[in-house]
Each structure stands twice: as C-alpha cells, then as structure tokens.
VOTIMI-926579 format. One record per residue (C-alpha): residue number from 1; x negated, y negated, z. Coordinates in Angstrom, 2 decimals, padded with zeros to 5 digits. Each point is the difference from the previous one (the first is absolute). Example, Ala and Ser with C-alpha at 12.3 -4.5 7.8 and 13.67 -1.06 7.14 Angstrom:
% residues 2
NODE   i      xx      yy      zz
NODE   1 -012.30  004.50  007.80
NODE   2 -001.37 -003.44 -000.66
This chain:
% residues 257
NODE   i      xx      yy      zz
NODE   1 -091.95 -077.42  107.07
NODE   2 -001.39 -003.34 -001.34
NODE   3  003.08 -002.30 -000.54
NODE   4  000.53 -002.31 -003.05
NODE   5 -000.81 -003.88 -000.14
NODE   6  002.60 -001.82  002.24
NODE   7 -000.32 -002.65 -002.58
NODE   8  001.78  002.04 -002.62
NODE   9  002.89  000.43 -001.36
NODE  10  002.50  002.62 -000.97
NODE  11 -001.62  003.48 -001.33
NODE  12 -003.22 -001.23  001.71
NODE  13  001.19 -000.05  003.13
NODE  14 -000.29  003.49  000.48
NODE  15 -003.49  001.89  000.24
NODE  16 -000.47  002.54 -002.84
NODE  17 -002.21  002.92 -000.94
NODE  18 -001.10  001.54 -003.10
NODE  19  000.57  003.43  001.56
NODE  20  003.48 -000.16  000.87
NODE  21  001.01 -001.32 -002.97
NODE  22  000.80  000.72 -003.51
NODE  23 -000.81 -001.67 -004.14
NODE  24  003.40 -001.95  000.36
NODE  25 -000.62 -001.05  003.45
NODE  26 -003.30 -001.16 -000.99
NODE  27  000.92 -001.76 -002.64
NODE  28  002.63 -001.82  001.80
NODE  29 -002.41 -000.79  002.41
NODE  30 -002.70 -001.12 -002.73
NODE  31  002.15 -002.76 -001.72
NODE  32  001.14 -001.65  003.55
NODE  33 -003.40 -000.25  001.21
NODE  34 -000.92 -003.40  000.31
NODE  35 -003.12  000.41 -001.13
NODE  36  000.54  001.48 -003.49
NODE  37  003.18 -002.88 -000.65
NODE  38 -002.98 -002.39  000.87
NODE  39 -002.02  001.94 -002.80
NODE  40  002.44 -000.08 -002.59
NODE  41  001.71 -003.21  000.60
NODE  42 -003.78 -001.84 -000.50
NODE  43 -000.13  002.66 -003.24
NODE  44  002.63 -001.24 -001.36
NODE  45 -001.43 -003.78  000.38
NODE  46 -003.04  001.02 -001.14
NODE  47  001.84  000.91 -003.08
NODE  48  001.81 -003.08 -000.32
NODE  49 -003.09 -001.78  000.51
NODE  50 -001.34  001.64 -003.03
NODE  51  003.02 -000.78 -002.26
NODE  52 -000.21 -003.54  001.07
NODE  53 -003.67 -000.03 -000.30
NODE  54 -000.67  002.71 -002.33
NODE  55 -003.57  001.48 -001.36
NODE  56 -001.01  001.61 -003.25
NODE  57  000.79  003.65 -000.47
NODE  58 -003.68  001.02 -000.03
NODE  59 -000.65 -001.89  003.23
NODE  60  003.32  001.30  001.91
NODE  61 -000.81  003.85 -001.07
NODE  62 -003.74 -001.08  001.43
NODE  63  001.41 -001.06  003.17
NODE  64  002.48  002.55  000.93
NODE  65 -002.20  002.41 -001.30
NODE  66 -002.95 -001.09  002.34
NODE  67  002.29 -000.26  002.31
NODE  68  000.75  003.63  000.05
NODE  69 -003.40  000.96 -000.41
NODE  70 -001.17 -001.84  003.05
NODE  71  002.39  001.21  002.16
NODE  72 -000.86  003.43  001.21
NODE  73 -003.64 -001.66  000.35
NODE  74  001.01 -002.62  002.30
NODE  75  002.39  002.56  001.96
NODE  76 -002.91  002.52  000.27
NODE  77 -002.61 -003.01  001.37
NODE  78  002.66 -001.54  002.86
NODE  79  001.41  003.80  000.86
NODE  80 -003.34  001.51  000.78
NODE  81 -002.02 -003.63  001.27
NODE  82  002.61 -001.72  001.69
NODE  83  003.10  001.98  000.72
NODE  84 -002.57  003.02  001.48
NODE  85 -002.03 -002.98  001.42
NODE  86 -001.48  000.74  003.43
NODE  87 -000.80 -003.72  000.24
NODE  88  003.21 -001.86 -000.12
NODE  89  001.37  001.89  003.62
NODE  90 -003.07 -001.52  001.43
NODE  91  000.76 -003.45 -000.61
NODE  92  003.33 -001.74  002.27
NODE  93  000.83 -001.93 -003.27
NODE  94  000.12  003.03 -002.03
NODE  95  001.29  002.69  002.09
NODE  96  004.14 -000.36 -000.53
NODE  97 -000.90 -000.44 -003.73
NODE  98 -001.71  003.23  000.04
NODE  99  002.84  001.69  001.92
NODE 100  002.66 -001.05 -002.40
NODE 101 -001.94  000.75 -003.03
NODE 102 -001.23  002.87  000.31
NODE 103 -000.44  001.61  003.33
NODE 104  004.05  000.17  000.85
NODE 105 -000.17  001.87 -003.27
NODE 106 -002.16  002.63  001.38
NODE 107  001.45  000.35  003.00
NODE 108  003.20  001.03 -001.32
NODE 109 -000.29  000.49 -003.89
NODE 110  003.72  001.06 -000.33
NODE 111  001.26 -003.27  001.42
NODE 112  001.42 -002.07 -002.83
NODE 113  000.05 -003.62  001.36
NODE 114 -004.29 -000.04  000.54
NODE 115  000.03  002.13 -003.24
NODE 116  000.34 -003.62 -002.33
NODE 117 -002.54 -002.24  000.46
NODE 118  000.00 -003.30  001.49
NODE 119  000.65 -002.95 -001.78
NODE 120 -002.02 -002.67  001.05
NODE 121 -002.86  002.82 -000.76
NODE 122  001.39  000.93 -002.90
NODE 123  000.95 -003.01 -002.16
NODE 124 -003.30 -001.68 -000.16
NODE 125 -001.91  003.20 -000.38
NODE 126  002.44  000.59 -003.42
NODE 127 -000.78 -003.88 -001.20
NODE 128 -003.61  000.52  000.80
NODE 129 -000.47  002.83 -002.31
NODE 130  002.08 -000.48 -002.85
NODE 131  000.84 -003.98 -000.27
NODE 132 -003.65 -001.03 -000.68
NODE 133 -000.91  001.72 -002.84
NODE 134  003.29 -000.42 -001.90
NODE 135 -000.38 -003.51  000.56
NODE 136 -003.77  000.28 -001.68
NODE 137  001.63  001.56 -002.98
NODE 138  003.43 -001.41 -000.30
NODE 139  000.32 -003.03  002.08
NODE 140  003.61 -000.11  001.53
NODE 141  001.76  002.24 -001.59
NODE 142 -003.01  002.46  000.23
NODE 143 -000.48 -000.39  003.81
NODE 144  004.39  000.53  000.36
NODE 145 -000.33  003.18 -002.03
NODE 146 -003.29  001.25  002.25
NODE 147  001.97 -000.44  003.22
NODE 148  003.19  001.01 -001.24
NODE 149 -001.53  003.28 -001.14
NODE 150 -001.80  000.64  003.22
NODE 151  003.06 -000.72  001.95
NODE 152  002.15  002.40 -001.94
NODE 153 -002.81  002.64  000.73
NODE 154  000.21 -000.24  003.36
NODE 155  003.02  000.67 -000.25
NODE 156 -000.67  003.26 -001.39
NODE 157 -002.74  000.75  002.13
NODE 158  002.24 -000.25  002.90
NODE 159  002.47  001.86 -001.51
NODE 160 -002.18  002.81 -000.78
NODE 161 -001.64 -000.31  003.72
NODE 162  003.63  000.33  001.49
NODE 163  000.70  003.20 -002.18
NODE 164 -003.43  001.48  001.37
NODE 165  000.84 -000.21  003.52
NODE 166  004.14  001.22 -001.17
NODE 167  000.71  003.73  001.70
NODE 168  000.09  001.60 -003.41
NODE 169 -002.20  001.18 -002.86
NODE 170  000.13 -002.21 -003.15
NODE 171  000.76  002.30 -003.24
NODE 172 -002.44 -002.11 -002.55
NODE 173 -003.27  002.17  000.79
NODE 174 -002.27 -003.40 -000.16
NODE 175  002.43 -001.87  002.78
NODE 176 -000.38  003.47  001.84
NODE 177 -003.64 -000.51 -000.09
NODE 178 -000.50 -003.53  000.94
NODE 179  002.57  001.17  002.96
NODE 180 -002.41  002.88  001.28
NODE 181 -003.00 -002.36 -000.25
NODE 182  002.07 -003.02  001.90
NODE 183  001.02  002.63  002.61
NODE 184 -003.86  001.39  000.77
NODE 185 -001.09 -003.67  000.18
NODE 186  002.89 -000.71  002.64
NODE 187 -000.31  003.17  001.65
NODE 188 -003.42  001.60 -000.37
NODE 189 -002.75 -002.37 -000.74
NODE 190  000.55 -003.60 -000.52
NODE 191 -003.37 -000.44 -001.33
NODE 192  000.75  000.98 -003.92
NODE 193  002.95 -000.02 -002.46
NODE 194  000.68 -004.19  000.72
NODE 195  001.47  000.02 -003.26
NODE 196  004.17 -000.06 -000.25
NODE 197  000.83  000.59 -003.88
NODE 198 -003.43  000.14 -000.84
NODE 199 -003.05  001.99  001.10
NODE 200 -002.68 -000.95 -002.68
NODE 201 -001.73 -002.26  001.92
NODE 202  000.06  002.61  002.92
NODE 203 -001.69  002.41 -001.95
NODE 204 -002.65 -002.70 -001.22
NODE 205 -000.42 -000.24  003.42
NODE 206 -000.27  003.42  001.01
NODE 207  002.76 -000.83  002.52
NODE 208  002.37  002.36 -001.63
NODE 209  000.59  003.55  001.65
NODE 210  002.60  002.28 -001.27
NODE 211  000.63  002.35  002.68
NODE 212 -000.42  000.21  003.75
NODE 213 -002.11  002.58  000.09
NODE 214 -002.82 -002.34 -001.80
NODE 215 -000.57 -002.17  002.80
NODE 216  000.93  000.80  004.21
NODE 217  002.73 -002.10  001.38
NODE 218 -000.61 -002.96  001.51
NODE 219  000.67 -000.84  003.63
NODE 220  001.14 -003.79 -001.10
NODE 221  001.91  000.89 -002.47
NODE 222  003.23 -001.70  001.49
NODE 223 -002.10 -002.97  002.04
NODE 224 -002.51 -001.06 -002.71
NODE 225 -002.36  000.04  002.67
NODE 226  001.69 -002.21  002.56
NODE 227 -000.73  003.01  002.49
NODE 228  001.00 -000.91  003.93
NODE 229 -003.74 -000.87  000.69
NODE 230  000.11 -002.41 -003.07
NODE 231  002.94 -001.67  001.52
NODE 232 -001.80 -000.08  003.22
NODE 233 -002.41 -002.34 -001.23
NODE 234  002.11 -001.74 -002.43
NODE 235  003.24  000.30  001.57
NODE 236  002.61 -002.20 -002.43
NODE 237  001.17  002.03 -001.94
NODE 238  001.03  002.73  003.10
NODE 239  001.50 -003.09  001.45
NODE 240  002.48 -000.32 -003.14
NODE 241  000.75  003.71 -000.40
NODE 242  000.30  000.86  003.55
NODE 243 -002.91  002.25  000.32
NODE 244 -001.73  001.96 -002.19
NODE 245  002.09  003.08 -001.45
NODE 246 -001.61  003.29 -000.64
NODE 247  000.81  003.32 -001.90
NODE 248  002.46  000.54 -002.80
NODE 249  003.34 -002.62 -000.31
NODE 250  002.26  002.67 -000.07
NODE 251 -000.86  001.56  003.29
NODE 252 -001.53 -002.73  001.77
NODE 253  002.46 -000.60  002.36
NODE 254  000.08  003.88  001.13
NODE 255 -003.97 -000.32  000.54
NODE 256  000.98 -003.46  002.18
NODE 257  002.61  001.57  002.12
C-alpha cells in the first residue's frame, strides 16, 4: 500500500482510499487536505482583494462568468494533451511531474492522496486561465474575482472527482452519470470522457463514449502508456515508482505474488 507524505501532519499521515471509505469520511478527509485549505485560503484573499480593490458589477459578473466558462475548456485541453501526454515520461526533467500528476492517478485511481492535484502545477495553471482576462475587463478587482472563481471551482471539481472514485452510487441521476463516465475513463479506456463535471467539450470532440461496449478496452488503461518497454528506454519514471505495475489495483498484488 502506498503510504502518505512523511511531511504531513495529523489525518494525512495515514494513506487513504476512496474504496474503503464512506461520504463522511470523505469529507473529513476533503477539508484537511492541504491542498484544498491552500485553495480556499487564496479564495478567500482573492475576495478580499476584490473588496479592497473592487470592479464594476458588469465587469465582476464578466469575469467570474468567463471564468466558469473557460474552465471545463482548459481542463479538457491539459487532461487529454498533457496529463495523457506520452511526451513528458520521455524527458528526465519531466518525468516525476508526470508521475505525480497524472500517472500515480492511473495507477491506483482509488488512492486519495494522488487523487488532488499538485500545487505547484496547479496554482499557476488556475492564474493563467482566469487572472488575465479579468484583469482586461476589470483591472484589479476583475482579475481577484477571475481567480477567486476558478479557485473555488476547483474546489468543486475535486470534490466531485473524489465522489466519482467513492464505493457508492450517487442518488442525483446527473452525478450518477458523470460517475459511470469517470469510472470507464479510469477503468476502460482512458482515451475519451476527460471531462469531470462536464462532458460538452468531450462530445465536441467526439471523445465521449457512453458505454463500454462502444469502444474495446484498452491495455494502458492504468499506465497511460508507460508500458515496461517504454520504461526500458526511458526509465525515470520506473525508477520513482519502483517498477512498472501491471493489471488492475485491486488485485495487483495477487498477480505479483
């Protein structure tokens, strides 16, 4: 079993998994994660930015707006170019940020700690996409309500991510749908349904599939494509994993002893 960051503290300590545990454990677990404090700690100075520094009403609704637009976009582009990158394992520079961003994911989809993203990869992408254009159309106070809005849906984003990868079946039909999809793109074929929330752009795409019967599994669907003659050629991420795992998580170590 992967172990926790020996750097943490308290709850984190402990490795945890979506399958063993339940909505209150979860949620427990959600508002001690590093990660999303970070998220709604810089929210909530984002928001203090904007009372300090505030924009119109038209421009704010603009930005936070824009901001909401632009984010399944932006999620869609780095999930399916540079999170299912076959590039980024090739380089030495690259190769650990891969793993922890994505490929750790795969690996193990149930394991909450790799679940969050990272973030040093994280907090720039966020200011990249929404900070510049509410600073084109409100300045300050524009670019505060941007970032603050794209922070806060990350937050939800992860939320919803954590509850598609939770051992049970959400009651609200759409979260049960975005669930199914999630779970076929984790554990099927990781080449369609990148969307987390929301699938439009998917189905622009045509990288949506709705059942598993419309497309045959894929054989890298828990490696990405980091397949043990991949890492015999571009060894660096093997290196950090300790070789190259193969077959479902759950009953990988039974096929290993």
């Amino acid at each position: 079993m992967k172990t926790a960051d020996a750097n943490a503290s308290g709850f984190w300590k402990r490795s945890h998994h979506l399958d063993r545990m339940t909505f209150r454990e979860l949620v427990v677990a959600y508002f001690q994660y590093p990660a999303i404090i970070a998220y709604l700690t810089l929210a909530a100075v984002m928001i203090g930015v904007w009372v300090w520094q505030p924009a119109g009403l038209l421009a704010t609704t603009v930005a936070v707006a824009a901001s909401i637009l632009a984010y399944p976009l932006a999620w869609y582009l780095l999930h399916r170019y540079v999170l299912h990158s076959r590039w980024m394992f090739k380089s030495p520079l690259l190769a650990a940020t891969w793993k922890r961003i994505h490929y750790d994911h795969h690996q193990d989809p149930n394991h909450l700690e790799v679940l969050f993203g990272a973030l040093h990869t994280t907090l720039p992408t966020i200011a990249l996409v929404t900070a510049p254009f509410g600073y084109l159309v409100g300045g300050i106070g524009g670019a505060a309500a941007a970032m603050a809005t794209g922070l806060l849906t990350t937050c939800f984003y992860e939320f919803c991510h954590c509850i598609q990868h939770l051992s049970y079946k959400p009651k609200n039909k759409q979260l049960a749908l975005m669930k199914q999809r999630h779970m076929m793109h984790h554990f099927h074929d990781e080449d369609g349904n990148y969307g987390i929330t929301n699938f439009f752009w998917d189905r622009l795409f045509g990288t949506m599939y709705e059942r598993s019967g419309d497309r045959p599994k894929s054989p890298t669907v828990f490696n990405l494509g980091y397949t043990q003659e991949a890492a015999e050629r571009y060894p660096w991420v093997s290196r950090l994993s300790g070789g190259v795992a193969v077959g479902h998580p759950r009953y990988r170590d039974q096929q290993q002893d």
